[in-house]
Backbone as a printed PyTorch tensor [residue, N CA C, xyz], in Angstrom:
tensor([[[ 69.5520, -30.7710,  -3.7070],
         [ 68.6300, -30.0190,  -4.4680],
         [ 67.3090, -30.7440,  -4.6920]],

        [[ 67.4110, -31.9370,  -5.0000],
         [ 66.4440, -32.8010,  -5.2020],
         [ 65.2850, -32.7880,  -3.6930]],

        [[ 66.1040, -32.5530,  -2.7230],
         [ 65.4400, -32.1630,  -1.5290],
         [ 64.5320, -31.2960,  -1.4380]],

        [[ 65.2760, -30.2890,  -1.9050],
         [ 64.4560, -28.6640,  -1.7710],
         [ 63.6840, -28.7170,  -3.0020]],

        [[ 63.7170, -29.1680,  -3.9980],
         [ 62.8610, -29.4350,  -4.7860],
         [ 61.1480, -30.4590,  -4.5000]],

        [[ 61.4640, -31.3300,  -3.6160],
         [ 60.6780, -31.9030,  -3.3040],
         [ 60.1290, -31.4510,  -1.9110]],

        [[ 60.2870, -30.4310,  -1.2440],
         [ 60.4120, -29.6290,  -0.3620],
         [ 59.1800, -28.4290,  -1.1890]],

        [[ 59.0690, -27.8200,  -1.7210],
         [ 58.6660, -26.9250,  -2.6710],
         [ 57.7310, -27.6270,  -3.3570]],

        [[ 57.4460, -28.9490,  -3.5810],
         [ 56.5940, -29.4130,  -4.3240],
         [ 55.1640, -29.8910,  -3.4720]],

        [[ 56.2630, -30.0150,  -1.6750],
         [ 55.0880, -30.4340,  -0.4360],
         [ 54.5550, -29.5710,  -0.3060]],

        [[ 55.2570, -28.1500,  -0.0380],
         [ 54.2810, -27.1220,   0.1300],
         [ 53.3210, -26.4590,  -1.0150]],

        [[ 53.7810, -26.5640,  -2.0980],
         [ 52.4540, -26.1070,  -2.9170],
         [ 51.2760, -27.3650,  -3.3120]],

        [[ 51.3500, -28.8190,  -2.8330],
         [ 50.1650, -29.3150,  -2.4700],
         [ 49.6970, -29.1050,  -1.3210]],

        [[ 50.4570, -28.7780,  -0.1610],
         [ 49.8270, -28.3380,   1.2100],
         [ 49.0480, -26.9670,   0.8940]],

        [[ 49.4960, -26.0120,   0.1200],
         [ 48.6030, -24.9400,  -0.2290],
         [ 47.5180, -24.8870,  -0.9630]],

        [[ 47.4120, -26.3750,  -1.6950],
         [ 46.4640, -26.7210,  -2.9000],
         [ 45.3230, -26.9260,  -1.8230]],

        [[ 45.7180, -28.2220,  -0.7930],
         [ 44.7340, -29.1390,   0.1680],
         [ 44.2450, -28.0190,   0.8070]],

        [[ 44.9350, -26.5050,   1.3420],
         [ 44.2220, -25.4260,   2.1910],
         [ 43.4770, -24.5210,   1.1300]],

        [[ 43.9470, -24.4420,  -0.1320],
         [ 42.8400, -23.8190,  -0.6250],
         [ 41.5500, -24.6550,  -0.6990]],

        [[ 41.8380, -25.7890,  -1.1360],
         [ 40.5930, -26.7570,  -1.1140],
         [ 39.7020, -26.8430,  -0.3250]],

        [[ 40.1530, -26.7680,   1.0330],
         [ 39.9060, -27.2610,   2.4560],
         [ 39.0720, -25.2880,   2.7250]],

        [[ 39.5560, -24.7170,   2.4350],
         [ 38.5600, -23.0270,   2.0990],
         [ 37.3850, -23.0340,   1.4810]],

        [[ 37.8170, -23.0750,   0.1480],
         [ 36.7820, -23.2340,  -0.9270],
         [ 35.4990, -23.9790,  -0.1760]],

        [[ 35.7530, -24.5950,   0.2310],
         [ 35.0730, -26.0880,   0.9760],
         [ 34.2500, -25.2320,   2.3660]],

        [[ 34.8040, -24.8180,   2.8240],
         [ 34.1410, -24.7510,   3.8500],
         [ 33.3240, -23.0440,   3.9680]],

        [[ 33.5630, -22.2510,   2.1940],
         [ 33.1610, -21.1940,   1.7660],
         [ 31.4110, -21.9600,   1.4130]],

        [[ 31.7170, -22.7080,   0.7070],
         [ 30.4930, -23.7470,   0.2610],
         [ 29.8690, -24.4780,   1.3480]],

        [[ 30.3190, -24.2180,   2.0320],
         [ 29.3080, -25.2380,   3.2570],
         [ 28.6210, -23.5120,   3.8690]],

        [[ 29.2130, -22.6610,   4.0990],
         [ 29.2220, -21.2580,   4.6450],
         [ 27.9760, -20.9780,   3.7610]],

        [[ 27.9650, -21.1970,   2.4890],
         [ 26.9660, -20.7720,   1.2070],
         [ 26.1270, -20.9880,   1.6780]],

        [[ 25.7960, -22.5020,   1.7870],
         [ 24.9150, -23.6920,   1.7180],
         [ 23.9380, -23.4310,   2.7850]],

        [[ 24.8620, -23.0440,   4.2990],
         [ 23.8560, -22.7050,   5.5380],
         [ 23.5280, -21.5490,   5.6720]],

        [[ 24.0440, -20.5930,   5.1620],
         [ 22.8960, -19.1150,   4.4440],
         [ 22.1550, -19.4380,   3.8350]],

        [[ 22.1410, -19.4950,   2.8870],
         [ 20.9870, -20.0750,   1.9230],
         [ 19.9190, -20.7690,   2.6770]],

        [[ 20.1970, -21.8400,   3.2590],
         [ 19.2360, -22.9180,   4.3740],
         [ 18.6420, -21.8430,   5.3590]],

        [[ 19.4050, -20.9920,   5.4420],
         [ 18.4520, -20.1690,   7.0280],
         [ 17.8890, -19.3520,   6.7320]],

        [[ 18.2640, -18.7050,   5.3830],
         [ 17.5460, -17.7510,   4.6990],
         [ 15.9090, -18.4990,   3.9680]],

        [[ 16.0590, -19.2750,   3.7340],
         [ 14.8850, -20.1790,   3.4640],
         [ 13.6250, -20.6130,   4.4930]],

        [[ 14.8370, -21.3170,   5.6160],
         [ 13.8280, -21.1790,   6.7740],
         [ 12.8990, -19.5920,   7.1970]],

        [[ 14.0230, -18.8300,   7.2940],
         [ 13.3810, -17.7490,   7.7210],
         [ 12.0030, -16.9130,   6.7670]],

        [[ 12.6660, -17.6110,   5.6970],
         [ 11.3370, -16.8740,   4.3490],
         [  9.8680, -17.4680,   5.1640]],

        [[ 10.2700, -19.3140,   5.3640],
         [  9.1090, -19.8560,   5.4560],
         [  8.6750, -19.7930,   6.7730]],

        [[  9.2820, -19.1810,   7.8800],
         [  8.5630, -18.4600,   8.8390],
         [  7.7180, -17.5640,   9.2650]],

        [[  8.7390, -16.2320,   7.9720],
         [  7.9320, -15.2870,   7.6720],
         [  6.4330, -15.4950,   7.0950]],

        [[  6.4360, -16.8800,   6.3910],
         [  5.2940, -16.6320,   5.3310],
         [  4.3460, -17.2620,   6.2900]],

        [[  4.4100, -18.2360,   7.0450],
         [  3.7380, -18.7040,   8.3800],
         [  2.9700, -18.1610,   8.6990]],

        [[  3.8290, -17.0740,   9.8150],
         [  3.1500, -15.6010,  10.3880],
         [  2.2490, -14.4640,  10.0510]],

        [[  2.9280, -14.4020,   8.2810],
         [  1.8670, -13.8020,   7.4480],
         [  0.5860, -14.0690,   7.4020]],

        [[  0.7110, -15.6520,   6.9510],
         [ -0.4620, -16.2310,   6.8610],
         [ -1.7210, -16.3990,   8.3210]],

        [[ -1.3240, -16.0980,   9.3340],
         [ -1.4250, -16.7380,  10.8310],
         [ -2.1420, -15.2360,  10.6340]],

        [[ -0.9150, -14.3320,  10.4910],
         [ -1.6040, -12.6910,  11.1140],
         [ -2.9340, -12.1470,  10.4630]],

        [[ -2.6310, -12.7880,   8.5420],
         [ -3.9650, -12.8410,   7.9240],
         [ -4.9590, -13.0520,   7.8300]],

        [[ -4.9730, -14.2210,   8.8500],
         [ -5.9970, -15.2060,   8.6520],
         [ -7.0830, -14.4030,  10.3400]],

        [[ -6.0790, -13.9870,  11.4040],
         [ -6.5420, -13.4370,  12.5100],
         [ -7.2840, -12.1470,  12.1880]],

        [[ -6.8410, -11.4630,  11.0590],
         [ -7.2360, -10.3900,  10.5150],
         [ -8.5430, -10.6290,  10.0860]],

        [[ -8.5800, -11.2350,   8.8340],
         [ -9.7530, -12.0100,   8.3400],
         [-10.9720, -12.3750,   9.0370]],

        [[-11.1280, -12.8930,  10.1940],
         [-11.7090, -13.1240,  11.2960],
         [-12.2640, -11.8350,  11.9270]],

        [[-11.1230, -11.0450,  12.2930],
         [-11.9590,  -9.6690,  12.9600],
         [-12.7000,  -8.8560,  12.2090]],

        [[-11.9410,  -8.9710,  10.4860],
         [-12.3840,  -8.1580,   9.9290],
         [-14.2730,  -8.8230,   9.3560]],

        [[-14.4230, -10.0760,   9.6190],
         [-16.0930, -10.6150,   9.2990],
         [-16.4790, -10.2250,  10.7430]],

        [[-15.9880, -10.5020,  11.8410],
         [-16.6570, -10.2850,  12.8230],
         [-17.2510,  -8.4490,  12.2580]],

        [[-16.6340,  -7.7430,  11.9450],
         [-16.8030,  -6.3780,  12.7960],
         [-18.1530,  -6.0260,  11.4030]],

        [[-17.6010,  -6.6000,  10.3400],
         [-18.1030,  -6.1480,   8.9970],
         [-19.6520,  -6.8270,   9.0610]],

        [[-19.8830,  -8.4200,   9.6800],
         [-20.8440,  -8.5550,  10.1630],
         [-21.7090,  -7.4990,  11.2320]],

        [[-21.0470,  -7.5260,  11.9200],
         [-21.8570,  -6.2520,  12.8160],
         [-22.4620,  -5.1080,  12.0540]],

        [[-21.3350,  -4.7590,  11.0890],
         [-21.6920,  -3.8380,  10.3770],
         [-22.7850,  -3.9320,   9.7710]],

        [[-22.8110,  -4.9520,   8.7000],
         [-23.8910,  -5.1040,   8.0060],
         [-25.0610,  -5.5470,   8.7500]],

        [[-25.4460,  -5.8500,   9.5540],
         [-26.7890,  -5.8020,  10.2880],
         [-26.8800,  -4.4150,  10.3550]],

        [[-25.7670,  -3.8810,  11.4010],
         [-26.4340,  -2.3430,  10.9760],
         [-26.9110,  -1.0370,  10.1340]],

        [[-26.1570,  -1.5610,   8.9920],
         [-26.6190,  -1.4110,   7.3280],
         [-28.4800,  -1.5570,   7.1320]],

        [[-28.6710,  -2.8470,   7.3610],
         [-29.5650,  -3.4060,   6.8890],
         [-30.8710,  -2.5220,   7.8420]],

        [[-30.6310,  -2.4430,   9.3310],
         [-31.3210,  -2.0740,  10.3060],
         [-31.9020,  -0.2190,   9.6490]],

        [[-30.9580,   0.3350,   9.4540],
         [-30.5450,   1.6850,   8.9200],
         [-31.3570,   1.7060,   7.5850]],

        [[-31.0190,   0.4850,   6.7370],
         [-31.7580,   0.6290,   5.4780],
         [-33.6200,   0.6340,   5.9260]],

        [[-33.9420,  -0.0530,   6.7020],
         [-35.4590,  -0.7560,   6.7230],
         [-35.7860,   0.2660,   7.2940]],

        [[-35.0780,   1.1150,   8.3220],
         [-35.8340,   2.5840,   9.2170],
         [-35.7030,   3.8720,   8.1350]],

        [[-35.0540,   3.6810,   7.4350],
         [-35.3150,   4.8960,   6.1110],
         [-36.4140,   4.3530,   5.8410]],

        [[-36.8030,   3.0000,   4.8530],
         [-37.4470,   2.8120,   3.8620],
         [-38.8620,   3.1840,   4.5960]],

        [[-38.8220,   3.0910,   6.0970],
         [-40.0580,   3.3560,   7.2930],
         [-40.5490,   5.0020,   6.8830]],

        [[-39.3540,   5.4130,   7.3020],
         [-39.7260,   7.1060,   7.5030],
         [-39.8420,   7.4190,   6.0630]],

        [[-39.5970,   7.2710,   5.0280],
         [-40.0770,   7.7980,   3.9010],
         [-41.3190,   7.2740,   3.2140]],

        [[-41.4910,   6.2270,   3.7420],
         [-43.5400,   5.6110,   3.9770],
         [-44.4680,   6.9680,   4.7280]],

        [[-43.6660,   6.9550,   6.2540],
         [-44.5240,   7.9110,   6.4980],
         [-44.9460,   9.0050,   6.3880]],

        [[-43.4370,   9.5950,   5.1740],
         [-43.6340,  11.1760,   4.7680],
         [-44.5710,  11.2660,   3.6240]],

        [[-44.4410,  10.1450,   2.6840],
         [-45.0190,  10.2250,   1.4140],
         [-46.7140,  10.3390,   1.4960]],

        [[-46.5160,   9.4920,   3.3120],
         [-48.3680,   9.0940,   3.2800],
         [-48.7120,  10.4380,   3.7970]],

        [[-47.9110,  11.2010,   4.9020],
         [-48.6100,  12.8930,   5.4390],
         [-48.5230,  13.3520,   3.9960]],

        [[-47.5570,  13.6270,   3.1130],
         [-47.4260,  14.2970,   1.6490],
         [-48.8480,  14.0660,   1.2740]],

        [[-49.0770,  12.9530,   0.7560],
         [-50.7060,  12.5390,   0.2200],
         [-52.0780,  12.9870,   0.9330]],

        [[-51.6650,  13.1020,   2.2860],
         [-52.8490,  12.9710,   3.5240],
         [-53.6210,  14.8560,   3.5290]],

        [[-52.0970,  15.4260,   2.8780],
         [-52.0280,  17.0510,   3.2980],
         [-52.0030,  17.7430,   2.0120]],

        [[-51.5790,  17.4750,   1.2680],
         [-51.4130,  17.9240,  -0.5460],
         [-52.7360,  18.8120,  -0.5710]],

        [[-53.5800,  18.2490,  -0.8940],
         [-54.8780,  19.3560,  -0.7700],
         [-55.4310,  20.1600,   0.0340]],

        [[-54.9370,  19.8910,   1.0940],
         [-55.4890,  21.0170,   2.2100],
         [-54.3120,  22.0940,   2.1200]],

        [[-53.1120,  22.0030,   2.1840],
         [-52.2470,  22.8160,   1.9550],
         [-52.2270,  23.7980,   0.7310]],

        [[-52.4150,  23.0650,  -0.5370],
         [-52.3250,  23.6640,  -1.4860],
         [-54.0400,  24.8910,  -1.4970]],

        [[-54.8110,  24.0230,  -0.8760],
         [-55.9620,  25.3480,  -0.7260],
         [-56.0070,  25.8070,  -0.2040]],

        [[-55.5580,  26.0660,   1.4800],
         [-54.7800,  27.0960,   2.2420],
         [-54.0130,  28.6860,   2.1470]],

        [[-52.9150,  27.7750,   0.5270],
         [-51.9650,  28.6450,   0.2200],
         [-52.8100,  29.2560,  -1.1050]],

        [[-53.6750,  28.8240,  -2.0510],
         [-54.1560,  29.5330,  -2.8830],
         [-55.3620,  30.5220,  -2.2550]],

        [[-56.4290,  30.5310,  -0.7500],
         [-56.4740,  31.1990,  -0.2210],
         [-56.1420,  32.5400,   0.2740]],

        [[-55.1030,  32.2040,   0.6090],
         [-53.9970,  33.7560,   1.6310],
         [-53.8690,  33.7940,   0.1900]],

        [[-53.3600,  33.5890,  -1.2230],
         [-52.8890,  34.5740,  -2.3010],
         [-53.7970,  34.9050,  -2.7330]],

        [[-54.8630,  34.1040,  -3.1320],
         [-56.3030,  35.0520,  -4.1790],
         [-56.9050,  36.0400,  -2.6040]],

        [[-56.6310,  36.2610,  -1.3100],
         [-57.9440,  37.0450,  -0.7790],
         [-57.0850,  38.0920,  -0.6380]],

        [[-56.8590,  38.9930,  -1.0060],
         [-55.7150,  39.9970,  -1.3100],
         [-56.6680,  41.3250,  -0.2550]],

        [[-56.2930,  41.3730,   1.1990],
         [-56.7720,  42.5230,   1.8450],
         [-55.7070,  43.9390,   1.9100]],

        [[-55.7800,  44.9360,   1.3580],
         [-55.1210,  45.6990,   1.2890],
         [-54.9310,  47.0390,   2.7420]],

        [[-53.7800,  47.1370,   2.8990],
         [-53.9500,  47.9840,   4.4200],
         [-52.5320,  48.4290,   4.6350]],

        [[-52.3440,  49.9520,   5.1880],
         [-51.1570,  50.8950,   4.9110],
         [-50.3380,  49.7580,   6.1110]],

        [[-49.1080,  49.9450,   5.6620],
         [-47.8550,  49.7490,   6.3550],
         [-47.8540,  50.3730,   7.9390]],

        [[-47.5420,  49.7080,   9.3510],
         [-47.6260,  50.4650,   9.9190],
         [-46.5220,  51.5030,  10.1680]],

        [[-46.0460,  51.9910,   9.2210],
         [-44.5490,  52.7780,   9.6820],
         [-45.2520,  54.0170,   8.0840]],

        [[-46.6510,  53.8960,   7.9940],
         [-46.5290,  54.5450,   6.6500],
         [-46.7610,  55.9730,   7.1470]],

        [[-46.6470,  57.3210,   6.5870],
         [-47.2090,  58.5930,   7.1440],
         [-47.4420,  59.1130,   6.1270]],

        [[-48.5130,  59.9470,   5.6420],
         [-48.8060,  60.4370,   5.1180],
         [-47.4190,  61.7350,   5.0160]],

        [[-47.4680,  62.6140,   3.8890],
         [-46.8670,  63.3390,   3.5070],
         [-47.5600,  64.9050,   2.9980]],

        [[-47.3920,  65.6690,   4.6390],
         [-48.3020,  66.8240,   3.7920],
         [-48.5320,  67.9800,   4.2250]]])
């Protein structure tokens, strides 16, 4: 009995050392998820940064372009509304006595569609 007793006592430390020997290698299992999941964050954030930064770049290139052509656009308005303001000034009086003309010379004369009625 003392046999099977000590028989029974091997196997539930042999089951202790395999749970151990689990547990153990659940935690190492943890440990290198965790580790690759980390790496992979700091890959991701790499690339982010890489794709951002390429972005960044096209986006001054193009926005530069842009803004010259902003600026180009601004100076040819500020042109053409010089030259309207100066015909405005150049014509103001001749126009306006033109048009008070044709209204004060009031020539009166039948419609040509008019007929007498009679």
């Amino acid at each position: 009995m003392a046999s099977q007793s000590q028989g029974i006592q091997q196997l539930l430390q042999a089951e202790k050392r395999a749970a151990e020997k689990v547990a153990e290698a659940r935690k190492r299992k943890n440990r290198r998820l965790k580790q690759a999941k980390e790496e992979a964050q700091a890959e991701i954030e790499q690339y982010r940064l890489q794709r951002e930064k390429e972005f960044k770049t096209k986006e001054a290139a193009a926005l530069g372009s842009h803004g010259n052509s902003a600026v180009e656009v601004d100076r040819d308005t500020a042109d053409r509304m010089g030259r309207i303001q100066a015909s405005y000034r150049g014509n103001r009086e001749a126009v306006l006595g033109e048009l008070l003309r044709r209204v004060c010379d009031i020539q009166p004369e039948f419609h040509a569609n008019y007929r007498v009625a009679g």
